[in-house]
N, C-alpha and C positions, 0 to 999 in steps of 0.2 A: 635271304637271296644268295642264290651260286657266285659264283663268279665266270666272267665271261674272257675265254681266252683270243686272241686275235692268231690268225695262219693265214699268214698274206693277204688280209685283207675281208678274211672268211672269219665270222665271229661263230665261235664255239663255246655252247655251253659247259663250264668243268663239272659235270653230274656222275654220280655214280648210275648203274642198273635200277637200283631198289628206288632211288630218289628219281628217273626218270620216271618209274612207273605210276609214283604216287602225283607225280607232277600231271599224267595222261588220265588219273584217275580224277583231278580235280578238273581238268579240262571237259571230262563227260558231265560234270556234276553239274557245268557253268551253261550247259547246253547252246551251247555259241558256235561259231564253225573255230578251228583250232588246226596249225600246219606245223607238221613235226619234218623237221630236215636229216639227211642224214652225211653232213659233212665228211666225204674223206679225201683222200690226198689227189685221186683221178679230177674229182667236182673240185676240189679246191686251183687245181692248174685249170682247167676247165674256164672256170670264172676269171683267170687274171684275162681274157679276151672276150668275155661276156658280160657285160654289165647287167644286162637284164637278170641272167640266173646268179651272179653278185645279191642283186639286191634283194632277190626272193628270199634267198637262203638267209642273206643276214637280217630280214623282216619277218622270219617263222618264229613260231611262240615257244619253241623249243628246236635246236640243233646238236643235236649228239655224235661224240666225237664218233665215227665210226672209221678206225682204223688205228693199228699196233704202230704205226710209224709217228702218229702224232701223238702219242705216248710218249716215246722214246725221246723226239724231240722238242718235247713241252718239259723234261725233263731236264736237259743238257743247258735248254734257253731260261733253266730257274723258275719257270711257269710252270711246275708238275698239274697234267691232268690225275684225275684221280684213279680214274680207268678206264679202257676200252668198254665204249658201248655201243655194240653190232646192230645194225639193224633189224636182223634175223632174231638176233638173241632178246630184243625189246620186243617184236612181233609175237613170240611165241610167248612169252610171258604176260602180254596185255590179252594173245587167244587163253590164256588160263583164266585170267581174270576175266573177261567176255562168260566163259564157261559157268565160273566159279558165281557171278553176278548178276545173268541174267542179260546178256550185253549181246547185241547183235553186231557181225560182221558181213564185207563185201570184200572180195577180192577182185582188183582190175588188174591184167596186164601177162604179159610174157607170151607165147607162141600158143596155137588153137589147139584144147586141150589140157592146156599145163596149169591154170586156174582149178578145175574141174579137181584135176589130180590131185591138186594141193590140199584142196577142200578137203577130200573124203580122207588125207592122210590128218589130217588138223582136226577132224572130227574122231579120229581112230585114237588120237593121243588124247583128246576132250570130249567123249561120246555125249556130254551135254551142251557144246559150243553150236551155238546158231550161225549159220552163214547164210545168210538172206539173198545174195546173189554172186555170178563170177561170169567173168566178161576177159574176152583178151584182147590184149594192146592191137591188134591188127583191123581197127574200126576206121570207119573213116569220117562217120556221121557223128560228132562229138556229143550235139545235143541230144542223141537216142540211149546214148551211155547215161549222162547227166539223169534223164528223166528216168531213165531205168534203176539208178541207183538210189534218186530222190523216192518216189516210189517204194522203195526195198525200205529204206526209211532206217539205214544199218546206225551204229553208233559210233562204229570205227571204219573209213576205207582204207584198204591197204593198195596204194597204187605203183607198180612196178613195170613201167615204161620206159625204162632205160636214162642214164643217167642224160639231165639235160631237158628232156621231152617231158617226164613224168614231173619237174617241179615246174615249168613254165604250163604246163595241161594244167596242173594242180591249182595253180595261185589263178588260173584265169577262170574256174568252174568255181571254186572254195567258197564264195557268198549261197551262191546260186544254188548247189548242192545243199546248203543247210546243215552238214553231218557235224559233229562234236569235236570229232576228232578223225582228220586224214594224215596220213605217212604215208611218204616215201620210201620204195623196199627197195631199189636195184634189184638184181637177181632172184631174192629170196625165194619166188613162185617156186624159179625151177628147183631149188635144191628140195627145197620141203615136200615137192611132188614126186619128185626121186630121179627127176631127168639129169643132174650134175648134183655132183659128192661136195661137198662142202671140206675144208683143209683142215685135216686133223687136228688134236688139240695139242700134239705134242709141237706140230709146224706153226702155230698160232703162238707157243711158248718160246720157239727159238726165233720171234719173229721174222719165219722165213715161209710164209703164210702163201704172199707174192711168188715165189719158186714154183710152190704145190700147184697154184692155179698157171703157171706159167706151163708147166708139165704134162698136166693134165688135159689142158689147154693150148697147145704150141701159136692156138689163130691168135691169140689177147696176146704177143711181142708188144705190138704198137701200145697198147692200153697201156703195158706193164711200163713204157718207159714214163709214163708218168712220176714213177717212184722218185726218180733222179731229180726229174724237173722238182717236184716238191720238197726236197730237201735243200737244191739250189735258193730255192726262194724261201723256206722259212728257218732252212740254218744256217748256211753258208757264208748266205747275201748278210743275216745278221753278224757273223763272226767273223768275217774281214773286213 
């Protein structure tokens, strides 16, 4: 068994990449429905005024750190994570595995079009990945989604509804859908489709990750200040 780190109140699995994967590979094997979370610093302040997406995330079968800040400060507080694991970067490795296996996927979410796009690039990196359907977040009729994806009958959804919407959508469809394995992606759609660049690796190295998307991005100001707020609560608050 991992060990399970706490960040304000957000319980975080300490897993590496490789060990998440085979942990999502046992979750298809168990054919059960299965909710992958993707903990970071914005969802973690998020939660300290939402109890509801609190309890989602700390009741998924898997939560992966997703972000270089809760590195750095799982570090300093003596609880070293072992490493950043993206959600992007778990997404595209389980679409290998999908590939590689014989494993079908669905994509939900992000603006009209940007699923589609995503698709045909995820099949250009996997020319034998199945993607069984793709639907974007701007529906209104939940259960026509639900039955659309039950239906597709995928083994993984990847759902990216924005942080907030996509784990409370998720945990209330999760039985009902039947699927093995659902994640949460945040953004993931757009970059993989090629609508927004994703922050270089050397900006990922100086963890100044946050900057690049701030720059890139001038409208995410308000998101960005999340950074501060999560540091006030998981180091600060502990160190005075």
């Amino acid at each position: 068994m991992h060990k399970i780190i706490d960040f304000a109140g957000i319980k975080v699995d300490n897993i590496t990449l490789k060990e998440a994967l085979a942990k999502v590979e046992e979750f298809i094997s168990s054919n059960k429905p299965h909710f992958i979370a993707t903990p970071n610093p914005e969802i973690i302040v998020a939660s300290q005024e939402d109890e509801e997406l609190r309890n989602i995330i700390n009741s998924a079968d898997l939560r992966i750190p997703d972000g270089i800040s809760m590195v750095v400060v799982s570090k300093i507080l003596m609880s070293p994570l072992k490493e950043r694991v993206s959600g992007i970067d778990l997404m595209l490795k389980l679409a290998e595995f999908c590939s590689v296996n014989h494993k079908k996927i669905f994509l939900l979410g992000s603006g009209p079009g940007v699923a589609e796009e995503a698709a045909a690039n995820l099949v250009k990196i996997f020319p034998t990945l199945q993607i069984v359907g793709t639907q974007n977040g701007y529906f209104k009729n939940d259960m026509e989604v639900v039955n659309q994806i039950k239906t597709a009958q995928p083994d993984i959804l990847f759902v990216g509804l924005g942080g907030g919407r996509q784990e409370k959508w998720l945990n209330s469809h999760l039985k009902n859908l039947n699927v093995p394995v659902s994640m949460v992606i945040g953004g993931s759609l757009d970059v993989i489709s090629g609508r927004k660049k994703r922050a270089p690796k050397w900006a990922q190295r100086l963890y100044i990750e946050w900057l690049y998307r701030l720059i890139s991005e001038p409208k995410r100001w308000k998101r960005q200040l999340a950074l501060p707020k999560f540091l006030s609560l998981t180091l600060f608050r502990r160190v005075l």
